[in-house]
N, C-alpha and C positions, 0 to 999 in steps of 0.2 A: 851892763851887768845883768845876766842870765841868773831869774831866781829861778829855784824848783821847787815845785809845790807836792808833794805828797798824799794820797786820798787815801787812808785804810778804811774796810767795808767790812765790818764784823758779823759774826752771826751767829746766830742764840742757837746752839744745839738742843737745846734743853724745849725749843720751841715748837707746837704741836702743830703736827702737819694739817695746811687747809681740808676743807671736805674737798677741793676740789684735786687736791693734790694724791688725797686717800682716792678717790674713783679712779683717777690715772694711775696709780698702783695698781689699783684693783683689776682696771682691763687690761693692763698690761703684763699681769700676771699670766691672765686668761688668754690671749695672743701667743703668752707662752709657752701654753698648754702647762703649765705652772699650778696643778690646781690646787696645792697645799698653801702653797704663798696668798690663792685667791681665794682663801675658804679662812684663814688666818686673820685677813681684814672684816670678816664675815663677825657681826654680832650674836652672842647666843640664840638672842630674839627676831631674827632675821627675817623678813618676811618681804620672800621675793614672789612677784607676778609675774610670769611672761606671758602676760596676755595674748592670745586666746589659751594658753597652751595645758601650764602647770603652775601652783602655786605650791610655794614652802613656806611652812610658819613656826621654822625653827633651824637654830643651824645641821642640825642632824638632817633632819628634808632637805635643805639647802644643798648640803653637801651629796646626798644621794639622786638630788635629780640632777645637781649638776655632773657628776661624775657620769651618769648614764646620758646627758643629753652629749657629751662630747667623750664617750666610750669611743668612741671611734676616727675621733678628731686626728686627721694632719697638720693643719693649718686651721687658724681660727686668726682673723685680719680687721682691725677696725678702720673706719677711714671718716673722722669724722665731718661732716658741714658745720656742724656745732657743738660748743661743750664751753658751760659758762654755770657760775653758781650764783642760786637766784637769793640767795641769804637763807639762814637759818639751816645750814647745813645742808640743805638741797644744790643737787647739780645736773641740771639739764643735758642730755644729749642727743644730737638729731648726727644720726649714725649710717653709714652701711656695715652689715657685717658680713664678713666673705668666710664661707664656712667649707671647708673640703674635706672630705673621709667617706670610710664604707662606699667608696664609689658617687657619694653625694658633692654636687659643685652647688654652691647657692650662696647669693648674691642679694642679700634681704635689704631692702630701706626698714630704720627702729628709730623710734624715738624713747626717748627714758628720762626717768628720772630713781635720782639716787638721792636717797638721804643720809646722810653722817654723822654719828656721835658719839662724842671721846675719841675720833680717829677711827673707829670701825663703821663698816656701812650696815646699816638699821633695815633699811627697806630700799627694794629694788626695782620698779615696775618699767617693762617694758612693752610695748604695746606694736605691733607690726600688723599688714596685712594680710588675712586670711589666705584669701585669693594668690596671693603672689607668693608666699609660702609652699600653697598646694604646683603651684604651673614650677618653681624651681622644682622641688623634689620630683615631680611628673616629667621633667626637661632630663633629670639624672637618673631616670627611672629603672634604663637599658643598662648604662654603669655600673647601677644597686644591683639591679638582675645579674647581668654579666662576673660579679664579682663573687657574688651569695653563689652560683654556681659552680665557683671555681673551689670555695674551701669544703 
């Protein structure tokens, strides 16, 4: 005699998305080039670093530096080695980001960290290097030239 057993796997709609869940949202928004979706997760009080570069310390800033840092975006690709949340709403990520547009190809190592609350992201610091920054944009430098000349 063949029993059969049954499993249902319910699940709470009504249940608040992890922080970690809200940051994959959130870059994948931005992958999208998506920016309303990824300014939507953004808290009034937002307070992002992209160390060394620009800080915002409000969604208004937030949303204007982000719109001018990717004014020009094709692509924008994350690829992560890590992304894990370290409790209390924080979520680490040790990132590349592949950034294409205006003639620029750049290929950044980031590491980050996001905070979370209520399901919107609170603060966002990223921190890259200098150096490797300046030699991508200098490596695209003829592209930027070559393009700026054309419009």
């Amino acid at each position: 005699m063949t029993t059969q057993t049954t499993s249902t796997h319910t699940t709470d709609s009504t249940a608040s998305p992890t922080a970690l869940e809200v940051v994959k949202s959130f870059i994948s928004a931005l992958e999208r080039l998506d920016y309303d979706a990824a300014i939507a997760l953004a808290a009034d009080d937002i307070r992002w670093v992209n160390y060394p570069l620009t800080t915002a310390r409000n969604k208004r800033q937030f949303e204007k530096a982000l719109r001018g840092m990717f004014k020009q975006a094709e692509r924008f690709e994350v690829q992560y080695a890590d992304i894990h949340e370290r409790g209390n709403g924080v979520v680490y990520t040790d990132r590349v980001d592949i950034f294409e547009g205006g003639g620029l190809s750049m290929t950044l190592p980031v590491q980050g960290e996001l905070r979370v609350d209520d399901g919107l992201v609170v603060e966002w610091v990223d921190r890259f290097s200098w150096p490797k920054l300046i030699a991508e944009i200098g490596s695209s430098l003829p592209a930027i030239v070559k393009r700026t000349l054309r419009r």
